[in-house]
C-alpha positions in Angstrom: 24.0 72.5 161.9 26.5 72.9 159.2 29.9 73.7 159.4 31.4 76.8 157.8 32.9 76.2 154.4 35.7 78.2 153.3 38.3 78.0 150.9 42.0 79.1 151.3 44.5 80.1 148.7 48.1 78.3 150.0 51.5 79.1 148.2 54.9 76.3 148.2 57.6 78.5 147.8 60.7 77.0 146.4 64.3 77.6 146.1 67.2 75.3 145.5 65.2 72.1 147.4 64.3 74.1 149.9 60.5 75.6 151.3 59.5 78.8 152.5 57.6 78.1 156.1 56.0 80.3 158.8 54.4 80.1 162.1 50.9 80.5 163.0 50.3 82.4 166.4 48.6 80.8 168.9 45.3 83.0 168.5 45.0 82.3 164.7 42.9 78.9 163.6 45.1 75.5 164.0 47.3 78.2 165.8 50.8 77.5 167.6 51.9 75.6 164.6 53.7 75.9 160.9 52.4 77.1 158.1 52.7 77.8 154.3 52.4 81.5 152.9 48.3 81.9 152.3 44.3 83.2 153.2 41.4 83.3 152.6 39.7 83.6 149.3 37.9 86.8 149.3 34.8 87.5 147.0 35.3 88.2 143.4 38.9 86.9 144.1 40.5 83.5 142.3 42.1 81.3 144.3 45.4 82.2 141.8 44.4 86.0 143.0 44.0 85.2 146.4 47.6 83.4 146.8 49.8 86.2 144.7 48.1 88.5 147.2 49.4 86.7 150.1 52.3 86.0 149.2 52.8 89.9 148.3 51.5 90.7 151.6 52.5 87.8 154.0 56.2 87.3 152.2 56.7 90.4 150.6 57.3 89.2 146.9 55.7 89.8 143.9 55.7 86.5 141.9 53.9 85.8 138.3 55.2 82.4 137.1 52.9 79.9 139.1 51.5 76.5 138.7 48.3 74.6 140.1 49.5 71.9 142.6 46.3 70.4 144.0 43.2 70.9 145.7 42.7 69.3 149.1 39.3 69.1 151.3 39.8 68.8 154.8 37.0 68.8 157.5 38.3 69.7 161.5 35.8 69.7 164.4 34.5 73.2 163.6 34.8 73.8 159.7 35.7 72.4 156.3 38.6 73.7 155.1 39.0 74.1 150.7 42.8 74.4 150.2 43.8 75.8 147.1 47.5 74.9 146.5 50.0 76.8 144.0 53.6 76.5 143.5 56.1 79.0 142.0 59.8 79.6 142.4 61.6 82.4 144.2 64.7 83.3 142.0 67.7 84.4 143.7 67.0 88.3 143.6 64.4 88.3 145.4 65.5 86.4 148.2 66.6 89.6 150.4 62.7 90.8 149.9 61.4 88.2 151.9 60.0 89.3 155.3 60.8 87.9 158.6 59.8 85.6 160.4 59.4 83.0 157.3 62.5 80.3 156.8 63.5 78.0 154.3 63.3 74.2 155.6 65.0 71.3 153.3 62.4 68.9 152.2 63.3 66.3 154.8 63.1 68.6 157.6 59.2 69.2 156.6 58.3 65.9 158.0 59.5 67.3 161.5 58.0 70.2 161.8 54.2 70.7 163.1 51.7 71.4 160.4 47.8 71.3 160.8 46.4 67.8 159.4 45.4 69.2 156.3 48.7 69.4 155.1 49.9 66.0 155.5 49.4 65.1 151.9 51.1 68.0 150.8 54.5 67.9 152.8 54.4 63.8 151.6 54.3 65.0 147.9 56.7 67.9 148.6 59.0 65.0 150.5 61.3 62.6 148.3 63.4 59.5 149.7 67.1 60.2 148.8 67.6 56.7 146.6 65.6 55.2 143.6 65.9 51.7 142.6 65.2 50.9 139.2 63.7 47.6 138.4 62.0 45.2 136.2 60.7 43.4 139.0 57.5 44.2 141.1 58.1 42.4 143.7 61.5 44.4 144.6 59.3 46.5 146.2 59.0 44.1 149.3 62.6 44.4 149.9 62.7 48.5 149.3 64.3 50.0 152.6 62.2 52.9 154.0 64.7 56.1 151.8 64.1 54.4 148.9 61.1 53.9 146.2 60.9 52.0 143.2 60.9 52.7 139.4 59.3 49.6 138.1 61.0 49.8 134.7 59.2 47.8 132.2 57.3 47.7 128.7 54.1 47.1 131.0 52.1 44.4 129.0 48.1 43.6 130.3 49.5 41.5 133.0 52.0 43.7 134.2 49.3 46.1 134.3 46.9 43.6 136.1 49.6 42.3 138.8 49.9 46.8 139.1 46.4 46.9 140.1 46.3 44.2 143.0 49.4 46.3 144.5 48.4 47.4 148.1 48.2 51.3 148.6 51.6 50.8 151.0 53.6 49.5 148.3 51.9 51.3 145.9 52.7 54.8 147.6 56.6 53.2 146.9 56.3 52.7 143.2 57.5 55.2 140.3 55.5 54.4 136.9 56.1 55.8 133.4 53.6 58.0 132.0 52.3 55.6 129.6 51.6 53.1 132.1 49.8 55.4 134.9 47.4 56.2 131.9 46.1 53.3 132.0 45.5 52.5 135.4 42.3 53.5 137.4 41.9 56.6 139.4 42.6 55.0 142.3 45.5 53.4 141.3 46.8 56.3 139.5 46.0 58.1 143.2 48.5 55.6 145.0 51.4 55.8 142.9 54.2 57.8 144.4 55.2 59.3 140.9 54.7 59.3 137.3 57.8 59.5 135.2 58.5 60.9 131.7 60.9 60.1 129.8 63.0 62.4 128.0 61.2 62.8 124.8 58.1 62.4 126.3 58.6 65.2 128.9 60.0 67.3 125.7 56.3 67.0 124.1 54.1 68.4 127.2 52.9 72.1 127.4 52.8 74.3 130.5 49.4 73.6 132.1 49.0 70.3 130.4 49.8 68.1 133.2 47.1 66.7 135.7 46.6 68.8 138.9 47.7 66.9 142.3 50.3 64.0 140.7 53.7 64.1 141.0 55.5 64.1 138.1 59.2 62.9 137.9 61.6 63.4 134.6 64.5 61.6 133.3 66.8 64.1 131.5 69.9 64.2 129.8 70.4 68.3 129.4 70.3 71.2 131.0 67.5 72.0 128.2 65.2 69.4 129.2 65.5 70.2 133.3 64.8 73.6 132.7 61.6 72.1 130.7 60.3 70.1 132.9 60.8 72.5 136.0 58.8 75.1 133.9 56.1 72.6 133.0 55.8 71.8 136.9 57.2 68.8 137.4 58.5 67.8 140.6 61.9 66.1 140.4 64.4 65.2 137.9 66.2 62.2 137.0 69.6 63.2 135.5 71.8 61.0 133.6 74.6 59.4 133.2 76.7 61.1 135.9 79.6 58.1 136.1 80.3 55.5 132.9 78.2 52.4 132.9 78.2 49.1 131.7 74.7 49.3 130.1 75.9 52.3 128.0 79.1 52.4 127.4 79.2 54.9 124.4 77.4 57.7 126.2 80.2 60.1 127.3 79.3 60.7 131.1 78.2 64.4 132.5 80.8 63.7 135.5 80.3 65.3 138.7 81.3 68.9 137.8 78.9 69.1 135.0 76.4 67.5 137.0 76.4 70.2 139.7 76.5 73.2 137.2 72.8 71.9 136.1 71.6 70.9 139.2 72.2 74.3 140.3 69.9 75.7 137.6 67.0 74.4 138.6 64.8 74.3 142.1 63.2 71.1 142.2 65.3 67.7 143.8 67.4 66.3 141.2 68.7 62.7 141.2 71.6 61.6 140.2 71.6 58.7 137.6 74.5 56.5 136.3 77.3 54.4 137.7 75.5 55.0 141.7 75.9 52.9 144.6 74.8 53.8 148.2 78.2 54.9 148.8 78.0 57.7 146.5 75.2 59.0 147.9 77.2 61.6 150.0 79.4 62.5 147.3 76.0 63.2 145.0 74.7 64.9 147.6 77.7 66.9 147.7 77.8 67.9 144.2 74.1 69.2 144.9 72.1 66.1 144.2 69.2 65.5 146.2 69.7 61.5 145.9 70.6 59.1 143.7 69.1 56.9 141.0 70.2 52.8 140.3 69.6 49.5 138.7 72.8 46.8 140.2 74.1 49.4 143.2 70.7 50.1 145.4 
């Protein structure tokens, strides 16, 4: 006998790094644990329609501006779940709206609290270790401690490409890869990754709604013009750079840590501080309201 299939419409609600979470009561489905604002998809209803409905019921905000963030299947014992995933952010006005009992939760604390199995792969995407290490060298990623992953910063030739491809899916889920590069990998490659990153002027030429539903996307920036960009394009993180002087570019005049916290503060999504960082500046980022930090010699 076959199961029931149905297909649920599930909202990520972000604000300033942090995501809107609610409990499921003990009589509901997958009951007596957390959950994300959502329902069912009713007939003649989008799965777009379905979640701005929920989230007007559930939350009690009205919200336009959202993007697709993936599509997960998950069967349980008694019937296949079809998650329909969105993501939008809740500006600061309407933050008194929201209903009781949902909470915000940092990113970090996601991996704590007790979610149904079919979100796994969403709080791991939604989840960023606090220090990237940017490299020309693959096999750095045998020595990357568990809060860090790895920008594998290269021209990627064939062979770099070919020694990318015999990468186990552990390492693999550690390894940040620029757009070109990912492009020409194979779906299940391209699956593994842990990010795709764009560089400035290549984050500058993407669309809203041109970038591929369920990958996280990462972006170097150097202005507040380009985060706002690629947080309204739907990436997931920013890169942002240079905060301190370096020694690799010593002409470009550093943001400094009070400019760096007046952008960071204008967008939603973890931002990473890039430029002069060591591990013992990670606090003092953090502080300044990086999520983590970014580094080639320091990490």
């Amino acid at each position: 006998m076959s199961k029931p299939n149905i297909h649920v419409a599930i909202a990520l609600l972000l604000h300033q790094n942090k995501v809107l979470v609610g409990w499921r009561n003990a009589e509901q489905h997958q009951g007596n644990k957390h959950e994300f604002p959502g329902g069912k998809v009713e007939a003649n209803e989008t799965p777009l329609e379905a979640c701005r409905r929920e989230v007007f019921e559930e939350v009690g905000v009205g919200l336009n501006d959202w993007h697709a963030f993936d599509v997960i299947c998950h069967e349980y014992d008694d019937v296949v779940v079809n998650l329909h995933l969105f993501h939008a952010i809740v500006p600061e006005a309407l933050l008194s709206e929201i209903q009781q009992p949902w909470t915000w939760y940092g990113r970090t604390e996601l991996l704590s609290l007790n979610f149904p199995k079919a979100n796994f792969s969403i709080l791991q995407r939604l989840y960023w270790p606090n220090q990237i290490k940017i490299s020309e060298h693959l096999n750095d990623l045998e020595q990357l401690k568990p809060q860090q992953l790895l920008y594998w910063r290269v021209e990627h030739t064939a062979a770099d490409l070919e020694d990318l491809e015999q990468l186990s899916e552990q390492h693999a889920g550690h390894l940040i890869v620029n757009v070109q590069a990912w492009q020409k990998l194979t779906l299940p490659m391209q699956k593994n990754v842990a990010a795709i990153h764009l560089k400035q002027h290549q984050l500058m030429t993407v669309k809203r709604g041109e970038l591929p539903v369920g990958f996280r996307f990462i972006a170097a920036c150097h202005d507040i013009v380009a985060m706002k960009h690629a947080q309204n394009i739907g990436c997931d993180a920013i890169i942002l750079s240079p905060v301190l002087a370096t020694a690799t570019h010593p002409d470009v005049e550093p943001l400094g840590w009070a400019r760096f916290q007046e952008y960071a503060q204008q967008v939603d999504i973890p931002v990473f501080a890039l430029g002069g960082m060591s591990v013992e500046l990670l606090q003092q980022a953090q502080s300044h309201h990086a999520y983590g930090i970014a580094g080639i010699r320091y990490l």
